[in-house]
SEZA-560591 format. One record per atom (N, C-alpha, C): x, y, z. Coordinates in steps of 0.2 Angstrom, whole numbers, padded with zeros to 4 digits, always signed. Example, Ala and Ser with C-alpha at 12.3 -4.5 7.8 and 13.67 -1.06 7.14 Angstrom:
% residues 2
+0066-0028+0039 +0062-0022+0039 +0066-0016+0039 +0064-0011+0035 +0068-0005+0036 +0064+0000+0039 
***
This chain:
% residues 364
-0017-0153+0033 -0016-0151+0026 -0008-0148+0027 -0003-0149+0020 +0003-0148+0022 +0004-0144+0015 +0009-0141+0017 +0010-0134+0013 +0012-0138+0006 +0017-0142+0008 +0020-0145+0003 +0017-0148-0004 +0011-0149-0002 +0007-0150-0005 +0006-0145-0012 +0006-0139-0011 +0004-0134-0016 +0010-0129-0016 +0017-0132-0017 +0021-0131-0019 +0022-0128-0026 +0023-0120-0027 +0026-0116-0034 +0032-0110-0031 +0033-0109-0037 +0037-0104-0038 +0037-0098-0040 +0034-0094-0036 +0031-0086-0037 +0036-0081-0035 +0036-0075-0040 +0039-0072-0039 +0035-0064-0037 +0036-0059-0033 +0030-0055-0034 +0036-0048-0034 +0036-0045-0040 +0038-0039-0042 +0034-0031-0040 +0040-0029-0038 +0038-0023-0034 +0041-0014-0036 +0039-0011-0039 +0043-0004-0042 +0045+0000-0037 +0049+0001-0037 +0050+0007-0029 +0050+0011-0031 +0044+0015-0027 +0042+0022-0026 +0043+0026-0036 +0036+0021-0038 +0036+0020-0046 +0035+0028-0050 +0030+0030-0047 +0027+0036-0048 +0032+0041-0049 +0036+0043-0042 +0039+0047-0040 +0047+0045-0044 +0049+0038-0043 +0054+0037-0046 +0054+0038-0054 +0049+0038-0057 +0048+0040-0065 +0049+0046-0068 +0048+0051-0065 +0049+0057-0060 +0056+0061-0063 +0060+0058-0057 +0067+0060-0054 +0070+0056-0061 +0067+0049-0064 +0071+0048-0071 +0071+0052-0075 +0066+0059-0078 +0063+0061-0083 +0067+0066-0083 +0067+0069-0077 +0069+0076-0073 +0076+0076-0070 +0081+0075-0071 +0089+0074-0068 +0086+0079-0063 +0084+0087-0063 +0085+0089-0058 +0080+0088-0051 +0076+0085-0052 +0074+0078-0046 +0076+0076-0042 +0081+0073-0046 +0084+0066-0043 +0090+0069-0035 +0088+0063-0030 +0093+0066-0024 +0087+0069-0020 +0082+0071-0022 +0076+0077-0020 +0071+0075-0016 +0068+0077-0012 +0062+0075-0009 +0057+0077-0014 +0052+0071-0018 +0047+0074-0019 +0040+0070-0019 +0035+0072-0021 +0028+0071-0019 +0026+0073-0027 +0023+0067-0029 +0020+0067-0034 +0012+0067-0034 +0010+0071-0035 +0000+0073-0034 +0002+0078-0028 -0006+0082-0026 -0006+0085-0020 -0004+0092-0022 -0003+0095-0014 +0001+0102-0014 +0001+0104-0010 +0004+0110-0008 +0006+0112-0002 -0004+0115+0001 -0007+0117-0003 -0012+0120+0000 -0018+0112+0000 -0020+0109-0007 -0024+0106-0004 -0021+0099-0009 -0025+0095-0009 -0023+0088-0014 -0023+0082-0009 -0021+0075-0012 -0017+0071-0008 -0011+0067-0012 -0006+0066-0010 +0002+0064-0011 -0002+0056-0013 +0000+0056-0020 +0000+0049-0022 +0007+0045-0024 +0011+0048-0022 +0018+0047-0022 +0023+0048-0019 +0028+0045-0016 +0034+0050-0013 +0040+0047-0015 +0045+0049-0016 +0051+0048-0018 +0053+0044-0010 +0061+0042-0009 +0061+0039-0005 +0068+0045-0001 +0068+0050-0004 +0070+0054+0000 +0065+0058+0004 +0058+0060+0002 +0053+0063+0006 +0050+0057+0012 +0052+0050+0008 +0048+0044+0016 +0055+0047+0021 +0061+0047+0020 +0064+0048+0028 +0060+0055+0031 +0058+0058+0027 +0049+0062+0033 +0046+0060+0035 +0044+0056+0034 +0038+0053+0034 +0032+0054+0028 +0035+0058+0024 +0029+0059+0019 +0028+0051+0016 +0021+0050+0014 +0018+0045+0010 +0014+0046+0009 +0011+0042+0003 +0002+0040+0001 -0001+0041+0002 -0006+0047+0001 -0013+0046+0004 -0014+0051+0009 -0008+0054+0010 -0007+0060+0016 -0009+0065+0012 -0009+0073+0015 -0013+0077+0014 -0006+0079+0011 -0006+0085+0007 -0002+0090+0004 +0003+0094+0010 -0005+0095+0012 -0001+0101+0018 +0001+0098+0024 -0001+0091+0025 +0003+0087+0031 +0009+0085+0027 +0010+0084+0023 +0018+0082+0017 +0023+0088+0019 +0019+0093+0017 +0025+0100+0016 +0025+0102+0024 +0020+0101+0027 +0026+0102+0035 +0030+0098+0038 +0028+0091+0035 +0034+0085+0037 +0040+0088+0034 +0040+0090+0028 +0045+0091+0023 +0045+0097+0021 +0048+0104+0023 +0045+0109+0022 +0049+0111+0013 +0055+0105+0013 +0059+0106+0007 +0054+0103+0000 +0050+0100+0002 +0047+0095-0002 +0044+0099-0009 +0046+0095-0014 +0044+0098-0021 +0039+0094-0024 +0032+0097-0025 +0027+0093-0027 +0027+0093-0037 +0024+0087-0038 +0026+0086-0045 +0019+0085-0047 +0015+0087-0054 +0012+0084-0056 +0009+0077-0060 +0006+0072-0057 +0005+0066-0059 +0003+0065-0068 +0010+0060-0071 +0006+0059-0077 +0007+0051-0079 +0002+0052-0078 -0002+0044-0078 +0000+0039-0086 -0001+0046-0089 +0003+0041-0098 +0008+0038-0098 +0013+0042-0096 +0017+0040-0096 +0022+0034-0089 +0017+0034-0084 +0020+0029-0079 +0016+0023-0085 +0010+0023-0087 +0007+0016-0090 +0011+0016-0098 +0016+0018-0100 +0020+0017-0105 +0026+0014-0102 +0027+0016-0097 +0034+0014-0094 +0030+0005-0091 +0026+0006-0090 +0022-0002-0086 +0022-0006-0091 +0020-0003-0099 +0020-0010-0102 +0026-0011-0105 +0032-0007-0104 +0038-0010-0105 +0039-0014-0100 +0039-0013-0094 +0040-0018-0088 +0038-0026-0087 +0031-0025-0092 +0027-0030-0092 +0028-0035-0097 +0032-0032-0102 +0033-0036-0109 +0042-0039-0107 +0044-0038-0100 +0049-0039-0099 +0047-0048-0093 +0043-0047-0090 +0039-0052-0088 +0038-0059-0094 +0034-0056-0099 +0032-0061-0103 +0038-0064-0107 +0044-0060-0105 +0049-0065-0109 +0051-0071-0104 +0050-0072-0098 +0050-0077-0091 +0046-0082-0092 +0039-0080-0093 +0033-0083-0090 +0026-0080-0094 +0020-0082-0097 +0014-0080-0097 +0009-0081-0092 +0012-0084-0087 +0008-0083-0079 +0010-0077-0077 +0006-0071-0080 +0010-0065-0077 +0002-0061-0072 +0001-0059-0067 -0004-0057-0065 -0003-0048-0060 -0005-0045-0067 -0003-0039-0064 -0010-0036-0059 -0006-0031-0054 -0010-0028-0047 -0009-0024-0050 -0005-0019-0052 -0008-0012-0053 -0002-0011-0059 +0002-0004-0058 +0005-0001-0064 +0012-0005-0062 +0013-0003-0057 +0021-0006-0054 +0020-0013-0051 +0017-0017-0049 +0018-0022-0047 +0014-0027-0048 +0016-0034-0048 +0014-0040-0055 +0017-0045-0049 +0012-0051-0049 +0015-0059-0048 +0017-0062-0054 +0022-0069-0053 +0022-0071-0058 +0024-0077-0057 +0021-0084-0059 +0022-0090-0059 +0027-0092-0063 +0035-0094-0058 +0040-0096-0064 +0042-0104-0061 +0036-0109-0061 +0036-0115-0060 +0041-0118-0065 +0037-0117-0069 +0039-0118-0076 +0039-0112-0079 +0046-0110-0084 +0047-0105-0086 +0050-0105-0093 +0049-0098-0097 +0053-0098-0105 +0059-0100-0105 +0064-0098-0100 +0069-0098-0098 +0073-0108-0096 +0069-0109-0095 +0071-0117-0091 +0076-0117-0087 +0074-0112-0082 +0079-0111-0078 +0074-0113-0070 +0079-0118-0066 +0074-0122-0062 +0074-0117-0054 +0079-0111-0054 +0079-0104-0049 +0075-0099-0051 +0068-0098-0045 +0066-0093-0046 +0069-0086-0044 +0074-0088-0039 +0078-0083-0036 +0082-0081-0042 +0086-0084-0046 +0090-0082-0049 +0086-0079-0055 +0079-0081-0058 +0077-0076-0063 +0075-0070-0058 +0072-0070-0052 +0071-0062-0051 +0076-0060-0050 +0082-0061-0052 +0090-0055-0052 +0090-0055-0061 +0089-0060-0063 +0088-0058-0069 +0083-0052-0073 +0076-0052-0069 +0070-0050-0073 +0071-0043-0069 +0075-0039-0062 +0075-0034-0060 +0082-0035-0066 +0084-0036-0069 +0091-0032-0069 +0089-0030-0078 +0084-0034-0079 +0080-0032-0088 +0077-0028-0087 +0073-0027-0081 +0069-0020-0082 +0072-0015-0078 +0078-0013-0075 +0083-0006-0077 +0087-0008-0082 +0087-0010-0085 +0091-0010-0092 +0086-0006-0097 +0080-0009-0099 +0073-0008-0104 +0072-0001-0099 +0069+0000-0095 +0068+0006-0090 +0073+0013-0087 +0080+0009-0085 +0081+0014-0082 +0080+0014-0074 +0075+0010-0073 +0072+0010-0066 +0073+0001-0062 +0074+0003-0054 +0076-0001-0050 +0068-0004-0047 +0068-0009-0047 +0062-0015-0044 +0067-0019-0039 +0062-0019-0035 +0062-0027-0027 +0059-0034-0030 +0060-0037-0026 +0056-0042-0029 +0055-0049-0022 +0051-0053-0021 +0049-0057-0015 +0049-0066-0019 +0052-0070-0016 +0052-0076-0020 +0052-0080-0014 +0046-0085-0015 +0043-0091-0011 +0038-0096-0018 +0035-0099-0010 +0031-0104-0014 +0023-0102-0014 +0022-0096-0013 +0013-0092-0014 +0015-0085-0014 +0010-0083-0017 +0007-0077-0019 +0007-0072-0013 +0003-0075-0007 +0005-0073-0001 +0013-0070+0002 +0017-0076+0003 +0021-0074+0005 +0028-0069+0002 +0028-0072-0006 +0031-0067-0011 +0033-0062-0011 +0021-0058-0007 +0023-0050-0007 +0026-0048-0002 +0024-0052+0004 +0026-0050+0010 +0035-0050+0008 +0037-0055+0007 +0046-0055+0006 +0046-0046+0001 +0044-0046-0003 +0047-0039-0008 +0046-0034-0004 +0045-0034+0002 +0046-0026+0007 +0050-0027+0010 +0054-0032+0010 +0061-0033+0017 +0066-0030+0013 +0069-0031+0007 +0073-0027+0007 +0073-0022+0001 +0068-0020+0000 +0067-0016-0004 +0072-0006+0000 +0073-0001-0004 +0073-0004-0010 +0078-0008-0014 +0077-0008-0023 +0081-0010-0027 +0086-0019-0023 +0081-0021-0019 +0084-0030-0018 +0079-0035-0017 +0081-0040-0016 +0076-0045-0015 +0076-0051-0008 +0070-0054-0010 +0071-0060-0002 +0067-0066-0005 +0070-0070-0004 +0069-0077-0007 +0068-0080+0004 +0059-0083+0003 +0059-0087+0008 +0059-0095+0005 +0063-0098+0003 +0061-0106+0002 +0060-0111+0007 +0054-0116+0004 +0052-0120+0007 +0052-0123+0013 +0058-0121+0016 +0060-0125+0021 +0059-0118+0028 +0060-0114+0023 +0062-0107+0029 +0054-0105+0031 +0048-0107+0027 +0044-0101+0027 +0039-0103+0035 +0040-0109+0038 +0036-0109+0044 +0039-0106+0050 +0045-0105+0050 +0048-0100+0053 +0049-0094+0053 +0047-0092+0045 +0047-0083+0043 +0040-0084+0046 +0034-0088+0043 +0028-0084+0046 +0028-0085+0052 +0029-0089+0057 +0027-0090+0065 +0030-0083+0067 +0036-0079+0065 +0039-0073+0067 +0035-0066+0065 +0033-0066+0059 +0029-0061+0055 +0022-0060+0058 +0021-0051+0060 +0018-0050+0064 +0010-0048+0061 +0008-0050+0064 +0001-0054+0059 -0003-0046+0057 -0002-0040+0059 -0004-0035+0054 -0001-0034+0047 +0004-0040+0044 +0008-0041+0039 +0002-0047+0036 -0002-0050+0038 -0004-0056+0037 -0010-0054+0031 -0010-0058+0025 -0016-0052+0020 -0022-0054+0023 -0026-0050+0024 -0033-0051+0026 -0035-0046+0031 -0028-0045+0036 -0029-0043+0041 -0029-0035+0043 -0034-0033+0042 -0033-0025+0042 -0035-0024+0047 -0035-0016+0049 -0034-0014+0054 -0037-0014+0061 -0045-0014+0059 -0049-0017+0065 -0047-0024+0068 -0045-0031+0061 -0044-0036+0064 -0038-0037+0069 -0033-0031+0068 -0026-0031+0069 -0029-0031+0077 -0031-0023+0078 -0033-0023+0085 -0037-0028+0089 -0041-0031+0087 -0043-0036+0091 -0039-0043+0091 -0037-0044+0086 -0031-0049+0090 -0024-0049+0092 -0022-0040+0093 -0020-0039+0099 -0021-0039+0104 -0029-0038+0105 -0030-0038+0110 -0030-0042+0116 -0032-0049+0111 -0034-0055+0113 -0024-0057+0114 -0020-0055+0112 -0012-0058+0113 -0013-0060+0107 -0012-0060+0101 -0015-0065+0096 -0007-0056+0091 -0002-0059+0092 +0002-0052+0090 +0008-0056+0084 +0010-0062+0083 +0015-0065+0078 +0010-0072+0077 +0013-0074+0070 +0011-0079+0067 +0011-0085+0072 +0017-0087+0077 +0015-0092+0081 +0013-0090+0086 +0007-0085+0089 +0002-0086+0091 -0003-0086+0088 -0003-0084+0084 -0010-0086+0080 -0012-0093+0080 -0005-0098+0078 -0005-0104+0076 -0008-0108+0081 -0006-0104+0088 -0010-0108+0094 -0018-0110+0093 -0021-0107+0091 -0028-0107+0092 -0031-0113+0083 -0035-0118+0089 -0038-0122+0082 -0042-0119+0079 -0043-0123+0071 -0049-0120+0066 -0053-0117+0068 -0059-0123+0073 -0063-0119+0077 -0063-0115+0081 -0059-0112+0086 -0056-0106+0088 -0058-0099+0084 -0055-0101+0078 -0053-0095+0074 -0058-0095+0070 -0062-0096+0068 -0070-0094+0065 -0074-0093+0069 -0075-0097+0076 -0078-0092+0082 -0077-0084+0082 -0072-0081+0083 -0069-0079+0084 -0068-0072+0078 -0067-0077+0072 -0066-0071+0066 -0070-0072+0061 -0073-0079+0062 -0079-0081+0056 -0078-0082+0049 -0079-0084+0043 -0076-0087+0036 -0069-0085+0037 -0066-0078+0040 -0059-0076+0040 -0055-0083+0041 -0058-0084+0048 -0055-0091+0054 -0049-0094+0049 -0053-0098+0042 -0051-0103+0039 -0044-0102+0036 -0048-0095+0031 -0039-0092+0029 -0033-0089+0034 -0035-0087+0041 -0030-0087+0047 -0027-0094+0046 -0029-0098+0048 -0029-0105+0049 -0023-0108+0044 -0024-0107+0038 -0019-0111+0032 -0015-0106+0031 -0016-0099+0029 -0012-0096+0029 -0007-0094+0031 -0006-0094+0039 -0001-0096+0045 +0003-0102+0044 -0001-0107+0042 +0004-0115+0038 +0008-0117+0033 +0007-0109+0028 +0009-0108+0023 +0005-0112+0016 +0000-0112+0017 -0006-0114+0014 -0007-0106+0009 -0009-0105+0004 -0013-0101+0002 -0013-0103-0004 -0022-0105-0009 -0022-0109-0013 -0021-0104-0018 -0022-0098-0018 -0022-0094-0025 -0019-0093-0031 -0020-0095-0036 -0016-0097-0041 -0012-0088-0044 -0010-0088-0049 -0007-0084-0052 -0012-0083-0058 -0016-0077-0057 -0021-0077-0065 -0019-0072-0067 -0018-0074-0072 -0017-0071-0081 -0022-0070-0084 -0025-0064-0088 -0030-0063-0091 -0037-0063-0087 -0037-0060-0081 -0042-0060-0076 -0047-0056-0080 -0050-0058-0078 -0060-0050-0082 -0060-0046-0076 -0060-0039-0078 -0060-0035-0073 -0068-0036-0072 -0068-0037-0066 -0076-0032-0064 -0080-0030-0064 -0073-0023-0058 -0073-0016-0058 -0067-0016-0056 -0068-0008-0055 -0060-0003-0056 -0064+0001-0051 -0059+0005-0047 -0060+0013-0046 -0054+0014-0041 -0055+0019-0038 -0051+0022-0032 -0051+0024-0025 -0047+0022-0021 -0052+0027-0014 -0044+0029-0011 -0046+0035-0006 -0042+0038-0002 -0042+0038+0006 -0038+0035+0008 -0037+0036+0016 -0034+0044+0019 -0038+0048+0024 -0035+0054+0023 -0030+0053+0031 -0027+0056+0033 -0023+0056+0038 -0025+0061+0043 -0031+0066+0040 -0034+0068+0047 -0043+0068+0045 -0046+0066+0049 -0054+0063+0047 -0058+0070+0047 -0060+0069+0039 -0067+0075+0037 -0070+0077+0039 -0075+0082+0039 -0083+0082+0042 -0086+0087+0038 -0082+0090+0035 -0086+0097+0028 -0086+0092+0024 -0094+0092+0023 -0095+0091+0013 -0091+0093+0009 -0088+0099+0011 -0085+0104+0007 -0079+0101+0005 -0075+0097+0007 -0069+0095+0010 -0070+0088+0005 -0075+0086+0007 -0079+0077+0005 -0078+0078-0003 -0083+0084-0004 -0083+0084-0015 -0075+0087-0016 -0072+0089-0012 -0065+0090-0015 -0061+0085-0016 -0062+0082-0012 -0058+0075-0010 -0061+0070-0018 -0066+0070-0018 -0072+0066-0022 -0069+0067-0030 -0070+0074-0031 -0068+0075-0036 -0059+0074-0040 -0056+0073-0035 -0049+0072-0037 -0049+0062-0037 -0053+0061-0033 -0053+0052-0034 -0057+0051-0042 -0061+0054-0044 -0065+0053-0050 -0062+0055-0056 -0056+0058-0055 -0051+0060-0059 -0048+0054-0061 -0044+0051-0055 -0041+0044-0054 -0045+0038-0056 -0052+0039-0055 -0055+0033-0057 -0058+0033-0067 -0057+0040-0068 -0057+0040-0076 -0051+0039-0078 -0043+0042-0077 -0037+0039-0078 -0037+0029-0079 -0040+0027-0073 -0037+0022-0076 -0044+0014-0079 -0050+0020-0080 -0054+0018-0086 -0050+0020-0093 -0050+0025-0093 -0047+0025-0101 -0040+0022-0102 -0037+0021-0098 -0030+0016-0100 -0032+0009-0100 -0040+0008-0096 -0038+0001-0098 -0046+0002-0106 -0047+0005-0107 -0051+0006-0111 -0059+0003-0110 -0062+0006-0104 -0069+0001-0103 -0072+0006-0099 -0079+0006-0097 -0083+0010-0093 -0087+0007-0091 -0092+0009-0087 -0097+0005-0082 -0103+0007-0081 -0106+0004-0079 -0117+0007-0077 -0118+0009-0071 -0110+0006-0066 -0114+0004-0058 -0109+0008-0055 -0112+0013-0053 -0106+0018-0047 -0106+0018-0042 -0103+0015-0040 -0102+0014-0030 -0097+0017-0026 -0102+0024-0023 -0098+0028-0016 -0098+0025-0010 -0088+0024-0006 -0088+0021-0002 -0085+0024+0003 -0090+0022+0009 -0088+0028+0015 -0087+0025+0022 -0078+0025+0023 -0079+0025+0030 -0077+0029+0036 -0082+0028+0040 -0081+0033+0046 -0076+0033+0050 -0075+0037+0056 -0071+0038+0061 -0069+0031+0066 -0075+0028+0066 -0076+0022+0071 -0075+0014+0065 -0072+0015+0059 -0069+0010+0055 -0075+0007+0052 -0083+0009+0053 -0089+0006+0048 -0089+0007+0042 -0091+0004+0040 -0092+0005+0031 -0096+0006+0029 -0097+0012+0025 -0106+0010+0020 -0106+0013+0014 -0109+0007+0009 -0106+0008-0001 -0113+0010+0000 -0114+0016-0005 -0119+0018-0010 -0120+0018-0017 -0125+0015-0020 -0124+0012-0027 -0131+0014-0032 -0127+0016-0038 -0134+0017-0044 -0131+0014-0050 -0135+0009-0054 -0136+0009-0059 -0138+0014-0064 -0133+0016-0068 -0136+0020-0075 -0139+0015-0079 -0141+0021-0086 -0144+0013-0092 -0140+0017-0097 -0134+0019-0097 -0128+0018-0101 -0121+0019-0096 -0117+0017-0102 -0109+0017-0099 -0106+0026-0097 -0105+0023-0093 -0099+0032-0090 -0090+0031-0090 -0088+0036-0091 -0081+0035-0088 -0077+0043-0087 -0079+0046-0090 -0080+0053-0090 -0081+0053-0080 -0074+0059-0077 -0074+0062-0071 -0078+0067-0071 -0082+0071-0075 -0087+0075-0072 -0094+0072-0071 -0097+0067-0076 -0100+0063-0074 -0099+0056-0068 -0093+0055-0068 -0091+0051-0061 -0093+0054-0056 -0089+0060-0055 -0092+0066-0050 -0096+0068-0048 -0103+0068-0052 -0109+0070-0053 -0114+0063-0049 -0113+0059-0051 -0116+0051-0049 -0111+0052-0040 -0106+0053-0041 -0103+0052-0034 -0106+0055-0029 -0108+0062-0032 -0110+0068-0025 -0118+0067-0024 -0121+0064-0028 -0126+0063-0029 -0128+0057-0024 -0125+0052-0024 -0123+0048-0020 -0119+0050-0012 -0115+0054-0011 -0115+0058-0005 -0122+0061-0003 -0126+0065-0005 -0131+0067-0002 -0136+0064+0000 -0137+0059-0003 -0142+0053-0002 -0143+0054+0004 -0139+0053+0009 -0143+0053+0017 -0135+0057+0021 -0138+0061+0024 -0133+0063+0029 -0127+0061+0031 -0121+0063+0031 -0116+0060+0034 -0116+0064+0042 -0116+0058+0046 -0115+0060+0053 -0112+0060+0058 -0105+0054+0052 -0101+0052+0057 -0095+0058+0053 -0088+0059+0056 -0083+0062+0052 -0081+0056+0047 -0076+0057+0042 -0075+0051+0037 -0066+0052+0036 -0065+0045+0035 -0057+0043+0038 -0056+0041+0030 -0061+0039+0026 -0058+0036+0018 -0065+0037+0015 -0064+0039+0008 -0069+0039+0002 -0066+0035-0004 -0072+0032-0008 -0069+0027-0013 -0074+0031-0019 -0071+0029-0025 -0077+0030-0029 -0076+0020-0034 -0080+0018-0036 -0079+0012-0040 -0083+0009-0045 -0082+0010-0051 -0085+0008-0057 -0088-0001-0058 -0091-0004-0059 -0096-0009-0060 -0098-0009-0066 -0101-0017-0066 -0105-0018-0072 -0103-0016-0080 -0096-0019-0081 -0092-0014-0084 -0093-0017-0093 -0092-0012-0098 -0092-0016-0105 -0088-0022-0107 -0085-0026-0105 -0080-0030-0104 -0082-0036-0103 -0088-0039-0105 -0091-0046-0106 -0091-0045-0115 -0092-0041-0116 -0089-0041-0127 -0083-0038-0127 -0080-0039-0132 -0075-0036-0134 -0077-0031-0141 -0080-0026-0140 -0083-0022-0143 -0080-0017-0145 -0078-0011-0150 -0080-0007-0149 -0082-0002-0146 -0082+0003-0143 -0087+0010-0142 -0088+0013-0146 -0095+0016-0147 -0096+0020-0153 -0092+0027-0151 -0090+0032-0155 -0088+0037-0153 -0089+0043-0149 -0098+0041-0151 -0100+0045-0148 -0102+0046-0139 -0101+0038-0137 -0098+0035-0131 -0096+0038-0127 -0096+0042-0122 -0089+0044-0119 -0086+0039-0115 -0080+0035-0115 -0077+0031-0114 -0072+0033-0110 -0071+0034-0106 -0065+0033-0103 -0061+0025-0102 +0062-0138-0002 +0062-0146+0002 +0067-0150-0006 +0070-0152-0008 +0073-0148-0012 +0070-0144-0018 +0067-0141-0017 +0064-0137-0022 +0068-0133-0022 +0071-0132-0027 +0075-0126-0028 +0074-0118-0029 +0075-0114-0025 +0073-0107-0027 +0079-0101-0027 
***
């Protein structure tokens, strides 16, 4: 199978340090500052960090109190979510004057297929200098951006020189970007699988490439296939537009592993917040609630209840979550919780009553 074959023109847009950088827009006296948007110095978790608080180390998903002693200067800010999802769909309406292959991942970050584009412009490199330089114009704010021939590799290129630049791998370059790229970069590959195939010597793309098909489904099983092409620059994934969401919900990795309940519904209750935020912004709710729990030693275990109506309301999240916590003992420590909504009203376009609580030369 040869790459060339499934040859497009992706671009994968990336907001830098979005949250935080909306922030330091809104706020001049921010700006230049270490800060940490969500969290606190006593409890919380940092869902943002400016890119003055990362030369701490602060980041995502850390605790408050491990933020503020990396960064003892660090100003914590309140999250508001309105207004980051007002500034998203100006970002977004900047895409669609490019392409309507737009497939948004979250508030700040979107792929987009500019194969073919509005523009008839046959550089996808030269639109993504174009499409970051209209959204700090319309915004005010600095975007990255990653430009190849998949979805894949796109995002991987939007971290190299972020922030505020870009990386174009084309066609010709990308079998020797991936044999160098260090296969904990590789999508799929999370953290258990990182460690076992370093264990095994298995540490850059061309050693992965060493090992056949069957090798590598012995070895890592349905993964095997997507190791296998992905490494070749194979990835069939198209760019969807107009996806049916699911579900939705949120989870937290903590930076030091839980074992109070007490600690668990604190934790619990601030992701249920987050997971009604971004029910009501997309306007939908759900039946099916599934608490996700992993342990110290990286096992997983979902627990799940259907209701016989729609929820999206955080106190009722909360309530079906802990509910679902108690169900059987937790008896390992827990390294991450999730909460996530199912079964959601989004097969009609309906409505909610009010009474509802709704939450090669390819050029690039």
């Amino acid at each position: 199978m040869d790459f060339r074959n499934y040859l497009r023109k992706i671009i994968h847009v990336d907001m830098d340090a979005f949250y935080a950088s909306v922030e330091q827009l809104d706020n001049p006296e921010l700006r230049g500052k270490a800060i940490a948007v969500g969290g606190s110095s006593k409890r919380g978790v940092v869902a943002a960090a400016s890119y003055e608080a990362r030369k701490f180390g602060v980041k995502s998903a850390m605790s408050g109190r491990l933020a503020q002693k990396l960064c003892p200067d660090l100003i914590f800010v309140k999250a508001r979510f309105d207004r980051y999802t007002e500034i998203s769909e100006k970002i977004r309406k900047v895409f669609f004057e490019y392409t309507d292959l737009v497939e948004p991942l979250s508030l700040d970050e979107a792929y987009l297929d500019v194969t073919q584009n509005k523009k008839g412009n046959p550089s996808a490199t030269h639109l993504a200098t174009e499409i970051r330089k209209r959204i700090k114009e319309k915004t005010g704010l600095n975007a990255s951006a990653g430009i190849s021939i998949n979805k894949f590799i796109a995002k991987v290129a939007s971290d190299i020189n972020k922030p505020n630049g870009q990386k174009t791998i084309p066609p010709e370059e990308v079998i020797s970007f991936l044999e160098d790229l260090d296969v904990r970069k590789f999508h799929g590959v999370g953290k258990v699988t990182q460690v076992k195939m370093y264990k095994i010597g298995i540490f850059t793309g061309a050693d992965l490439k060493k090992y056949s098909l069957t090798e590598l489904e012995d070895k890592f099983g349905k993964s095997g296939k997507h190791y296998y092409q992905v490494v070749r620059g194979i990835h069939l994934s198209e760019v969807k537009p107009n996806r049916t969401r699911k579900s939705l919900g949120a989870e937290r990795t903590f930076s030091d592993n839980i074992s109070s309940e007490i600690f668990m519904l604190q934790r619990l209750e601030q992701i249920a917040e987050e997971v009604e935020r971004r029910l009501t912004s997309k306007k939908v709710a759900g039946k099916t609630i599934t608490l996700k729990i992993k342990h110290s030693d990286f096992s997983v275990q979902t627990r799940s209840k259907t209701l016989a109506f729609y929820i999206s309301s955080k106190s009722l999240l909360f309530e079906e979550a802990k509910n679902l916590l108690y169900q059987d003992p937790i008896r390992e420590s827990v390294r991450l919780l999730g909460i996530s909504v199912s079964n959601l009203n989004t097969e009609k376009k309906s409505t909610i009553p009010s009474d509802v609580n709704v939450q090669l030369k390819f050029p690039f």
